[in-house]
PADRENZA-763972 format. One record per residue: x, y, z of N, C-alpha, C in turn. Coordinates in steps of 0.02 Angstrom, whole numbers, always signed. Layout:
X Y Z X Y Z X Y Z;
...
This chain:
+195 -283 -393 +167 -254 -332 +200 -187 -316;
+245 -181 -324 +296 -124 -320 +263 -51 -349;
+245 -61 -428 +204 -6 -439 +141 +13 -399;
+111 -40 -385 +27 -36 -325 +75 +15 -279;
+113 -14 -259 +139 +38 -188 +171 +102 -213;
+184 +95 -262 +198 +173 -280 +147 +209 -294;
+92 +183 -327 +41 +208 -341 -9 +238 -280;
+6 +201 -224 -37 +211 -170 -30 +245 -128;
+58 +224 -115 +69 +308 -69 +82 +361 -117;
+44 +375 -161 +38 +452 -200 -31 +461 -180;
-62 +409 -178 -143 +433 -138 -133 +443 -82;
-109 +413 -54 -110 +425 +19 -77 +507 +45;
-30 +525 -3 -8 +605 -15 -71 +644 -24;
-114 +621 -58 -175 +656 -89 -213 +645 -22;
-229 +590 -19 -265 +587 +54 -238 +633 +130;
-167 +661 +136 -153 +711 +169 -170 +775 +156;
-212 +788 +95 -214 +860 +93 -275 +887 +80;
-320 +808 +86 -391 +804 +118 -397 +852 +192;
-361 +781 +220 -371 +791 +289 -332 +874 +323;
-312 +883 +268 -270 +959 +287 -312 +1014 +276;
-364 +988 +227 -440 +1061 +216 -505 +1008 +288;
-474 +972 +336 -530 +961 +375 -554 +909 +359;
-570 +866 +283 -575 +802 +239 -570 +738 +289;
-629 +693 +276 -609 +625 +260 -551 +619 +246;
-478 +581 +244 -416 +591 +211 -416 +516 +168;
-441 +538 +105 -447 +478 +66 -415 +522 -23;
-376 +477 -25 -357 +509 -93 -364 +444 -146;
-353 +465 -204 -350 +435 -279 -305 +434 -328;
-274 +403 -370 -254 +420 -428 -262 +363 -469;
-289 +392 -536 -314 +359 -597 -241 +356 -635;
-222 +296 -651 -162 +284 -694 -183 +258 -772;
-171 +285 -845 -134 +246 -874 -72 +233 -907;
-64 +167 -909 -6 +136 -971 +68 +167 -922;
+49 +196 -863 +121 +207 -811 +110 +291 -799;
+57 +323 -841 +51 +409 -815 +4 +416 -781;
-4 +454 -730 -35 +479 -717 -105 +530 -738;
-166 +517 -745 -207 +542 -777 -248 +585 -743;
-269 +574 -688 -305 +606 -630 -280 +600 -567;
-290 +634 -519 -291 +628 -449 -351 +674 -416;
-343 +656 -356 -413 +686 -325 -413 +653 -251;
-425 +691 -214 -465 +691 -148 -517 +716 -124;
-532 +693 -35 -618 +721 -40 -607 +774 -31;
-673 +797 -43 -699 +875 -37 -748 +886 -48;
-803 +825 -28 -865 +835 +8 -886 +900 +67;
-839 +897 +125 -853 +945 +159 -822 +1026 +125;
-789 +1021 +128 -773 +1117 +60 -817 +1112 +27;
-830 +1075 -22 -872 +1085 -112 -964 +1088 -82;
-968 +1056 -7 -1029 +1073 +3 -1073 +1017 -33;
-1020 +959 -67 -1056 +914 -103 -1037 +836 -92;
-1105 +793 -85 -1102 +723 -67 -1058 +687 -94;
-1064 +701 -170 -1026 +652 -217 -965 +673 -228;
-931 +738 -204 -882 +735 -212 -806 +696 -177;
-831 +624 -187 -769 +594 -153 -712 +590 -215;
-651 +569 -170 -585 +553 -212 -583 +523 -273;
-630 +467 -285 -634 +448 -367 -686 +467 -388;
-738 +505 -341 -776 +544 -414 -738 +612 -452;
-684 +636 -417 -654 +681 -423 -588 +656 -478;
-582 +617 -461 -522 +582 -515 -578 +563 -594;
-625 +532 -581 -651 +518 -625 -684 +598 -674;
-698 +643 -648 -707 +697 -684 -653 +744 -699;
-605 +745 -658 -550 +781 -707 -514 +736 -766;
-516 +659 -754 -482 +627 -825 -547 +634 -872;
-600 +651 -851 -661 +654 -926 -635 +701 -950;
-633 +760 -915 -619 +839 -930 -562 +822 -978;
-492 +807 -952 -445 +790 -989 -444 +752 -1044;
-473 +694 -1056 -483 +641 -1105 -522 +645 -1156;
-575 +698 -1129 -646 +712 -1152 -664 +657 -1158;
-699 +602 -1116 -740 +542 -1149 -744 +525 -1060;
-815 +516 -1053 -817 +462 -999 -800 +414 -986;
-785 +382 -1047 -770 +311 -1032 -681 +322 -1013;
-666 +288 -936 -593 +305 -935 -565 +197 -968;
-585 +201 -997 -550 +128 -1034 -467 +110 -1026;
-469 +58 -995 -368 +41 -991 -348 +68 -912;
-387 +86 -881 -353 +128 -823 -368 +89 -754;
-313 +115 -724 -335 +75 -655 -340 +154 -590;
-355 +131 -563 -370 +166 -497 -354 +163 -438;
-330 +194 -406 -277 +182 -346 -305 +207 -293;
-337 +190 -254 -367 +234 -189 -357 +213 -119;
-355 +237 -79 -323 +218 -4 -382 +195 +41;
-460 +217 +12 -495 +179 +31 -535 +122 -10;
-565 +69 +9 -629 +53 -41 -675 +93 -56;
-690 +80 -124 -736 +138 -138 -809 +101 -122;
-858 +158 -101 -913 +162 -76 -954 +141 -145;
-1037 +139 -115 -1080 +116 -187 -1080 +156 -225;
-1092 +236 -227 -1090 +285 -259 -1025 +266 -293;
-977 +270 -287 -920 +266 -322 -889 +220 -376;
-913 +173 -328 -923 +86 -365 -957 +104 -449;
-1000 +105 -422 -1065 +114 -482 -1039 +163 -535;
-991 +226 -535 -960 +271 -572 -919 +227 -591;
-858 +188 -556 -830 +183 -588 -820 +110 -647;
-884 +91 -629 -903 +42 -684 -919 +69 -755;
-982 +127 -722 -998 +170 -792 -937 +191 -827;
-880 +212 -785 -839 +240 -855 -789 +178 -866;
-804 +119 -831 -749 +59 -863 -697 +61 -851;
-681 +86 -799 -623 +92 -765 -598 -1 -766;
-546 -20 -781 -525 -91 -795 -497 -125 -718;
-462 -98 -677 -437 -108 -602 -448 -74 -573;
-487 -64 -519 -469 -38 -443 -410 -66 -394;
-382 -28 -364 -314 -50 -317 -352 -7 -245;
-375 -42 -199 -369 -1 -148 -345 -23 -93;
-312 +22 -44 -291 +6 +29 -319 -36 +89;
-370 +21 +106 -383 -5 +184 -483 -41 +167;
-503 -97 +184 -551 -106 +193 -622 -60 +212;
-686 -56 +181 -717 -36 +217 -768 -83 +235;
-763 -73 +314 -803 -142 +313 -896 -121 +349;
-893 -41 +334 -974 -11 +328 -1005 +11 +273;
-976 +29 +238 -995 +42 +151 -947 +2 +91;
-912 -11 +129 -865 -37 +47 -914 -83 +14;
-900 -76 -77 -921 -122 -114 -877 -120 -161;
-822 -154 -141 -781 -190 -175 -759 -265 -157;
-811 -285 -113 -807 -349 -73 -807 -347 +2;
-813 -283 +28 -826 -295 +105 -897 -294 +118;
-943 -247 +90 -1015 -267 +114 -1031 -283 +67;
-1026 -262 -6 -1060 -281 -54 -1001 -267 -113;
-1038 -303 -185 -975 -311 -240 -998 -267 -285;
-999 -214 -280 -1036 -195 -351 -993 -186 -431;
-917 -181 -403 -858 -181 -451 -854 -252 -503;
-891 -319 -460 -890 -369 -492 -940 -397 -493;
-1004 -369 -502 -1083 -387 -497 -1088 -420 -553;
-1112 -490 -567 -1104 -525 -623 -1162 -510 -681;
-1204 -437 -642 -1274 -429 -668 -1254 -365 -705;
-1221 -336 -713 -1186 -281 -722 -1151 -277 -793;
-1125 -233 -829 -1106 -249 -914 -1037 -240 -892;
-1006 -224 -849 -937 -198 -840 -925 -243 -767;
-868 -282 -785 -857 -297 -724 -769 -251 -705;
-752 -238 -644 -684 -216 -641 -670 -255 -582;
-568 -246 -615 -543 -304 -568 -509 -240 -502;
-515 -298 -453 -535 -266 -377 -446 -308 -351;
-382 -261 -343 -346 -282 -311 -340 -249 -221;
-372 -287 -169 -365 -251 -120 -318 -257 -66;
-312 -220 -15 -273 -240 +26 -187 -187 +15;
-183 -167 -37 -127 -132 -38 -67 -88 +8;
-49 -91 +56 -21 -20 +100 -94 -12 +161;
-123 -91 +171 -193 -87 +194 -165 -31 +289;
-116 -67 +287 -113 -55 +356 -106 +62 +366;
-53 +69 +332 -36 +142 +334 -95 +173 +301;
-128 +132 +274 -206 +155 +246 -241 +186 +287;
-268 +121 +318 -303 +115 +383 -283 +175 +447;
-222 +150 +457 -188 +203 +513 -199 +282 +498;
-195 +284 +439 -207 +370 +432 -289 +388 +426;
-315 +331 +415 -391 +364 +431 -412 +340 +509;
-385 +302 +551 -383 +296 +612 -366 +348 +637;
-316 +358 +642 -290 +420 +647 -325 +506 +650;
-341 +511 +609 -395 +556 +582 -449 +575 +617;
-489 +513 +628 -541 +479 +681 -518 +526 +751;
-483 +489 +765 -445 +481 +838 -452 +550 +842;
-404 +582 +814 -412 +667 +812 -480 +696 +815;
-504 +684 +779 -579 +715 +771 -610 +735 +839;
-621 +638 +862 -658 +625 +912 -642 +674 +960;
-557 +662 +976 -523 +717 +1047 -544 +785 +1016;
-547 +805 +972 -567 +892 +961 -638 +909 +994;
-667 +869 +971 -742 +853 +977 -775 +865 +1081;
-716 +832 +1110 -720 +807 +1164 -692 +879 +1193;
-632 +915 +1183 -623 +954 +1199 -660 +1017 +1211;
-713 +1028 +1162 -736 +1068 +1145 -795 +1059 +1178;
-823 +1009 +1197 -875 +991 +1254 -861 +1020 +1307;
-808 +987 +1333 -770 +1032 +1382 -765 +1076 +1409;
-740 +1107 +1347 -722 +1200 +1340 -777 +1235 +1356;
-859 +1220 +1315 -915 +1258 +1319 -940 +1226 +1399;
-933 +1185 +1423 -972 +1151 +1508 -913 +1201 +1551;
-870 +1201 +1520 -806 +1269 +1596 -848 +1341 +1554;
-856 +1350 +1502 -883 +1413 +1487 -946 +1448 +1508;
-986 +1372 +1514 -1060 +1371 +1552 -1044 +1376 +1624;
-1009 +1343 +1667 -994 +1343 +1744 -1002 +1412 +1761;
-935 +1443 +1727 -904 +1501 +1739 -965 +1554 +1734;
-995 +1546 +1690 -1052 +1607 +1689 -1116 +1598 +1728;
């Protein structure tokens, strides 16, 4: 268990520097055999692109690196559950473990809404350890949230005194 938690708060590092370009703060890292092979966070909102979450981003720089889609032997470390989009990638490249943190309990399919990591209909099944560092997981995308919302609120604010005033 010891390595999971090492492994996780290095995502969760990654997941700070999400949330530091504005990000979802969800990070990744693809391990094998004890190295490090990929990492990645979102950057959906920068890249201007849907799919670019934390393990699709891990999953294309270890192709780049490996040259082969298939990431075979590797596990995956992410601070959130990964979503269906993600799920579904990371079956295609055979990713062997997922490790993730905090539950999602509106998109996850790694067993919160749906399984797609262990779909028995599926040619690849991957093993799903969850729960990891769930709580400091959680808290930093709570967190995040929380912030958002108050910016959000402020700024309501700001423009209704800007409207008064004029």
């Amino acid at each position: 268990m010891n390595d999971h938690q090492h492994w996780m708060r290095r995502a969760m590092e990654l997941a700070a520097e999400a949330e530091a370009l504005g990000e979802v703060p969800v990070g990744a890292v693809l391990v094998k055999q004890g190295e490090v092979v990929a990492e990645g966070y979102n950057r959906s909102i920068v890249d201007h692109d849907p799919s670019a979450h934390a393990e699709m981003q891990c999953l294309r720089q270890a192709g780049s690196k490996l040259e082969n889609y298939r990431q075979l032997d590797t596990t995956l470390y992410v601070t959130l559950e990964p979503c269906p989009m993600c799920a579904g990638a990371l079956v295609h490249a055979r990713v062997d473990t997922v490790v993730f943190g905090a539950s999602d309990p509106k998109t996850g399919a790694a067993g919160s809404v749906m399984d797609l990591l262990r779909h028995p209909s599926l040619n690849h099944q991957v093993e799903v350890i969850g729960g990891v560092l769930a709580e400091p997981c959680a808290q930093q995308l709570s967190d995040f949230f929380k912030r958002r919302r108050a910016e959000k609120k402020a700024l309501k604010l700001a423009q209704r005194a800007s409207e008064d005033a004029s």
